[in-house]
N, C-alpha and C positions, 0 to 999 in steps of 0.2 A: 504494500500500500504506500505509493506517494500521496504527496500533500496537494496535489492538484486534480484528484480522481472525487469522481462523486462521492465515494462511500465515504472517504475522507474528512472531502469539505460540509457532509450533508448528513453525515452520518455520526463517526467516529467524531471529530471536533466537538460539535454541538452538544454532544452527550456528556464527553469529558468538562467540557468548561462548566454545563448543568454539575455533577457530581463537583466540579474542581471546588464549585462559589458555592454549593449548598452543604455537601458534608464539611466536618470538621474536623478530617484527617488526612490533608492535602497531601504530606508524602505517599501515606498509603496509594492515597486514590493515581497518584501520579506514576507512582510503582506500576499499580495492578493494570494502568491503560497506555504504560508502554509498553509492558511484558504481553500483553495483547495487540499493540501496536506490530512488535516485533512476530508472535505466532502469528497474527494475521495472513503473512506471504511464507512465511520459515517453517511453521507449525513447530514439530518436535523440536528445530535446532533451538527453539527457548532455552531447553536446558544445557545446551553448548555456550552461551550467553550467561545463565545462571552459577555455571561449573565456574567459569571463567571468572566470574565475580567471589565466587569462593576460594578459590585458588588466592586470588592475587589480595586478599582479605588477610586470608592464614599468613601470605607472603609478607605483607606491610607487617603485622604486630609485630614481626621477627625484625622489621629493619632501625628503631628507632635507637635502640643498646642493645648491648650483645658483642660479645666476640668473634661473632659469624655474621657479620651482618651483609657485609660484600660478597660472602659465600651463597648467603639466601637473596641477594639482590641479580647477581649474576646468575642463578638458577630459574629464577621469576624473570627475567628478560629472555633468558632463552626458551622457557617454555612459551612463554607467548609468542614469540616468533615461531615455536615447533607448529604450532598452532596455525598461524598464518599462515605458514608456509605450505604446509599437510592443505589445506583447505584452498587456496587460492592459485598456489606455485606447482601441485606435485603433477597435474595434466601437462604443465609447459614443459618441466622439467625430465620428463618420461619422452614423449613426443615431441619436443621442440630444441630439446638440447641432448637428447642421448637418442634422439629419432627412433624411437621403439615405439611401434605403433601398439596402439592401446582403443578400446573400443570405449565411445563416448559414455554407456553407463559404467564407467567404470571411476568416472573420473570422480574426485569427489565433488558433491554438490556447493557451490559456493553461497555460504550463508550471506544475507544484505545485511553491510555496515560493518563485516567481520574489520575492514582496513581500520574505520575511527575506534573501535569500542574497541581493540587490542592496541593499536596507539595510543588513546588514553586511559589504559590499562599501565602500559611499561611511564610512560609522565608519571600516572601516580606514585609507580614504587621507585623512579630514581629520585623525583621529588621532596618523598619520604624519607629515603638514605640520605640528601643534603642536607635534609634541615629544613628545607622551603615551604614543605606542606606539613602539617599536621594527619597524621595515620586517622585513618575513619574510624568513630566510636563504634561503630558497629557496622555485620554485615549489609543492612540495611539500609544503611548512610552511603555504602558503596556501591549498591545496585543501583540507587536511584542515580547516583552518578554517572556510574557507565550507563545504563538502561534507559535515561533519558529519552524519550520516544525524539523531541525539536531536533536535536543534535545526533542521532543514534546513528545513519543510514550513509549522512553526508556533510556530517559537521556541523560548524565550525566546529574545529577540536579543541576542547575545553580543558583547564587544569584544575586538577582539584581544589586548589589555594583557590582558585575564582569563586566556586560554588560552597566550600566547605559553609562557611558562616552562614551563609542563606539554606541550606538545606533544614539546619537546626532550626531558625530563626530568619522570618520574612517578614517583610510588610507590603501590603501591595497598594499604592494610590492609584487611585484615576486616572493619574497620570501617566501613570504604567500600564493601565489597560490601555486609555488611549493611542500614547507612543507606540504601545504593542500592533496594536489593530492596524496601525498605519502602515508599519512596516511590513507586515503581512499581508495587507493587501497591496502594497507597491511590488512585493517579492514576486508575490501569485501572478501577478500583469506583467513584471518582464519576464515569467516563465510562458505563461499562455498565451501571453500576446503577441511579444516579440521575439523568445526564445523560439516556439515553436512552429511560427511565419517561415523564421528563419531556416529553421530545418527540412520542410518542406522543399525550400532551396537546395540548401547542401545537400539533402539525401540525394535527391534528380542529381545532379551533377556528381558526386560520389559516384553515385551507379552506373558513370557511361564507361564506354568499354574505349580501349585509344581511340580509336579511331572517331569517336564519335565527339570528343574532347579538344575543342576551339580552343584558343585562347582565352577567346572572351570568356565563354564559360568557364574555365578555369578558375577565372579572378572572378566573376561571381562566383562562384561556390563557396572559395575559399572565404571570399568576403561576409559569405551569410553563414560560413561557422565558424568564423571570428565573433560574429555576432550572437550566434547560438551557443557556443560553449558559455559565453560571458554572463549571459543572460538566464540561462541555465542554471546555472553552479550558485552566480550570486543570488539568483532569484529565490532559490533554494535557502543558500545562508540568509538570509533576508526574512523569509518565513519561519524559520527556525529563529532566530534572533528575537523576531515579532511574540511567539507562543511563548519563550522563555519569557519574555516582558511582562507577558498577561500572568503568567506564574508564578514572577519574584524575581525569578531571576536575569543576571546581565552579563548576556554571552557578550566574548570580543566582533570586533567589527571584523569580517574576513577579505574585502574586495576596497580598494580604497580607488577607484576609478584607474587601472592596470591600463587602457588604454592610451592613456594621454604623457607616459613613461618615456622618457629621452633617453632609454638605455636600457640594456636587458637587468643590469644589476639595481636599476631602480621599477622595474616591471617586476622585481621578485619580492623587492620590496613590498610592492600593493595587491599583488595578485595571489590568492588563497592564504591569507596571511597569518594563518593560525595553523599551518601545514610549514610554513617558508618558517616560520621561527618552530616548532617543533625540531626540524632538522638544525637548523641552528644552534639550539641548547643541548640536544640531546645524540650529535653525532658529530655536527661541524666544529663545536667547540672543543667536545672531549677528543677528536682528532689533535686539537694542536692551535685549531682557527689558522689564525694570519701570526702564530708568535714563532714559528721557527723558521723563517725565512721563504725567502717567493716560491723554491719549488717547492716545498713543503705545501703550502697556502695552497697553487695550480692542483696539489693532490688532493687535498683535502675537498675544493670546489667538486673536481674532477668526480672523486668517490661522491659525495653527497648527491650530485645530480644523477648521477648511475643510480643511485638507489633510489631517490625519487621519483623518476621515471621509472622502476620497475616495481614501486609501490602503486602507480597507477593500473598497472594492469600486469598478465601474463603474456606478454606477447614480445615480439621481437622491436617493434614500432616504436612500443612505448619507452624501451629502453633506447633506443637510438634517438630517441627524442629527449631524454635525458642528457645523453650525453651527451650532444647536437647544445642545450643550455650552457653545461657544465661547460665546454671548452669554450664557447663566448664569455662568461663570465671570467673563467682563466682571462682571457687574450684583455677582456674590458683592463682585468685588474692589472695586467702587466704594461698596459700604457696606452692602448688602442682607449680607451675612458677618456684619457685625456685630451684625446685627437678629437675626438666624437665631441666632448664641451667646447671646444675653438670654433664648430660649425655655428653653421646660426639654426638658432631655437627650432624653428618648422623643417631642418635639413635632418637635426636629430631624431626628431618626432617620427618623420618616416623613417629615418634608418633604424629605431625600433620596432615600430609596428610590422615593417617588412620582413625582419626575422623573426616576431611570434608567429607571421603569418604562414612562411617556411614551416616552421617548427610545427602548426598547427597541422601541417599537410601530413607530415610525418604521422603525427598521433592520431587523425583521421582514417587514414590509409587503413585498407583491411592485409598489407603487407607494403615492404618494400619496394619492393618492383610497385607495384601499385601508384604507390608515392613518388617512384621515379618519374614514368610516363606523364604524372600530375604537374610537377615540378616543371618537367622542359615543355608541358603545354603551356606553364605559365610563362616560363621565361625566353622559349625560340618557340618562331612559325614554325608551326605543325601544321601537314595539311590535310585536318580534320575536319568533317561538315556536320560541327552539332546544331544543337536544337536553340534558335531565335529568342533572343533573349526576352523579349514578350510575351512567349508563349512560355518560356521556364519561367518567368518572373510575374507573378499577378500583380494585379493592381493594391491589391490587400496585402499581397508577402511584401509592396514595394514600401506603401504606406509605411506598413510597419517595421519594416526594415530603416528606413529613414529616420525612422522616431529611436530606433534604439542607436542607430550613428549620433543623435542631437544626447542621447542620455547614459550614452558613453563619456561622455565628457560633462565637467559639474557646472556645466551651463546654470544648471537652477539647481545648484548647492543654495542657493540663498535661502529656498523654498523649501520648509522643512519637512515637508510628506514626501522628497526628495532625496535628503541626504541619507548616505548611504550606512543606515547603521549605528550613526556615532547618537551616543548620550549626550544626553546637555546637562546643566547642569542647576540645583533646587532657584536657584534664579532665573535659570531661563525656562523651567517650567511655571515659574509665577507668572511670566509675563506673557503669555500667551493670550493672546486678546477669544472672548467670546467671535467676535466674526473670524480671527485666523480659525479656532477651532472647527466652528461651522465646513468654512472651506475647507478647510482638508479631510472632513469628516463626508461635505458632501463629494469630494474629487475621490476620496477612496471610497463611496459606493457606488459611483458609478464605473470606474472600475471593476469592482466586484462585479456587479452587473453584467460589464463586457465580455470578463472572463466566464462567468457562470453560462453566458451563452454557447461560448466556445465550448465547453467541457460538455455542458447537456448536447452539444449537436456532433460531440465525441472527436473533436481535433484535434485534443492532445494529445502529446506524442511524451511522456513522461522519461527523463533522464538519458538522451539519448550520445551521449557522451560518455557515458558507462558501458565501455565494450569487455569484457569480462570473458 
């Protein structure tokens, strides 16, 4: 179950927020309608979810003193990776790297959300071993954390320092249902609306065979899953963000307008940014970071984006997409950054966007070869005779397509049913004018509105940037 499917928005929602504002055992009730959120599409894998959280429960009590405590923390990071791995990795790694063919029920089935909810599993317990977070009082306290239905699937990736305090202890104003509802419905409209226009796009153009693969087509495609991954992902952390609001809680901001980046090392900056610092604290630093000198630093990038990209998916694509960042950001760091600032500003602009755009082709790509014939449609005359860009491109994907070009960029940061995520702060919720309210209350039902059309006339196309 996504967050943009009827049963969801029409169903599961409406029932939770009933139980959430009437009973008066809000963890309980939040518990028992993610661990339902989650068997909804999983069923039995509940209790792989539930193990998981007991496991890494037993694991923390162990890490705060003790003479072993590095002993049980390196034990609890490797089984959660055993875990991963077994579950997401061991089809690739049978058939894709030791080429033994294997028959597809054999593979194991891959549970949704296993990649956040074992990520922030291993935060929790290094966390715990530094010092940073406080060990969960109880099983309890840590399910609800992992099991979080808003964040469970696809993030943002949460540390337990963030939530610890509010789990025990919340308050929620109006202002927090408010801010909630806004963001959730701005999230839902760049997934239905402009997320899923777009893909419409992409998929026609992804599907053509070379030969059928113009130029033009080319760079529209690629351009309408630039727009759809973005729109997608963030729309998704957006709704998620929104629900924790209405709950208590205050997820980090994950997307901070990654478009409008004059460089890949400041695109990583803004782009999934609760994934970009996860590797940061928990792989890039304890490698070494930037402290033992340049090649040191080129390795450390080098490894982190390998493994990022291969935490994206099991495939070959995603890791060369990895690595395809990784060696930019090397070359940025080693002096090519500085060549790139001497340009002028709009020279920058495109010389980043044009390798996410690269890079996107790559992680698109149902293979290699795939992504090659993709590439030199975009970049040399191919003499291809595809389909007229009028007929691949509606008047509705154009619209909409357009609108998510103007809301890639914080044109109307100014407009707060807009900004992306960020809190404000007990001042600037005082000052919210009865007519601001109105307005954005009534701009995000019509919205709803819009989308609620799309989904009852069944155009969503939920998550499709999740190749698995």
């Amino acid at each position: 179950m996504v967050f943009s499917t009827t049963s969801f928005l029409f169903v599961f929602l409406p029932l939770f927020l009933l139980c959430y504002a009437v009973l008066p055992w809000r963890n309980l009730t939040a518990l028992v309608f993610s661990l339902l959120f989650f068997a909804w599409g999983e069923g039995a894998y509940v209790l792989l979810l539930l193990g998981t959280v007991a496991f890494n429960y037993l694991i923390g009590q162990r890490l705060e003193e003790g003479h072993h405590r590095f002993r049980f923390l390196s034990l609890g990071v490797a089984a959660n990776l055993l875990v991963l791995g077994y579950y997401k990795y061991f089809g690739f790694l049978i058939s894709g790297v030791l080429e033994i063919p294997i028959p597809e029920q054999d593979i194991p089935h891959l549970p949704l959300g296993i990649s956040f909810f074992i990520f922030q599993s291993i935060s929790y317990l290094i966390d715990v071993y530094r010092g940073d977070s406080p060990k969960a009082r109880s099983y309890f306290d840590l399910a609800l954390y992992i099991a979080m239905f808003p964040q469970l699937i696809a993030g943002p990736i949460v540390r337990y320092s963030t939530v610890a305090e509010a789990i025990r202890f919340r308050q929620i104003s109006s202002y927090d249902v408010y801010r909630g509802v806004i963001l959730f419905v701005v999230g839902l409209s760049y997934k239905v609306l402009i997320a899923n226009n777009a893909a419409e796009v992409a998929d026609t153009v992804f599907g053509f065979a070379p030969k059928q693969l113009s130029t033009l087509n080319a760079w529209t495609g690629i351009v309408a899953y630039t727009l759809q991954i973005f729109f997608d992902f963030a729309g998704y952390s957006l709704m998620a963000i929104g629900i924790g609001r209405v709950m208590g809680f205050h997820f980090p901001k994950n997307f901070d307008f990654p478009y409008v980046s004059r460089s890949i090392t400041e695109f990583w900056r803004r782009w999934h940014m609760s994934l970009s610092s996860w590797f940061r604290d928990y792989l890039y630093i304890p490698l070494g970071g930037n402290r033992h000198g340049r090649l040191r630093t080129y390795i450390n990038l080098f490894t982190v984006f390998l493994l990022c990209g291969f935490w994206h998916g099991a495939a070959w694509t995603f890791i060369i997409w990895g690595v395809f960042h990784g060696v930019i950001l090397a070359v940025e760091r080693a002096g090519l950054g500085r060549l790139i600032g001497m340009l002028p500003r709009p020279a920058q602009h495109i010389y980043a966007l044009l390798l996410v755009m690269i890079g996107w082709v790559v992680f698109r790509a149902e293979s290699f070869s795939h992504a090659s014939y993709y590439l030199q449609a975009m970049f040399f005359d191919v003499p291809a005779k595809g389909i007229g860009f009028v007929r691949l491109v509606s008047n509705e994907n154009l619209a909409f397509m357009l609108l998510g070009l103007l809301l890639c960029m914080p044109v109307l940061e100014g407009l707060r049913v807009f900004r992306n995520g960020e809190d404000f702060s007990d001042s600037d919720a005082l000052q919210i004018s009865t007519v601001s309210a109105v307005a954005n209350g009534l701009v995000a039902l019509v919205l709803f509105l819009l989308c609620s059309m799309y989904i009852m006339s069944g155009t969503y196309n939920p998550f499709i940037y999740f190749r698995f």
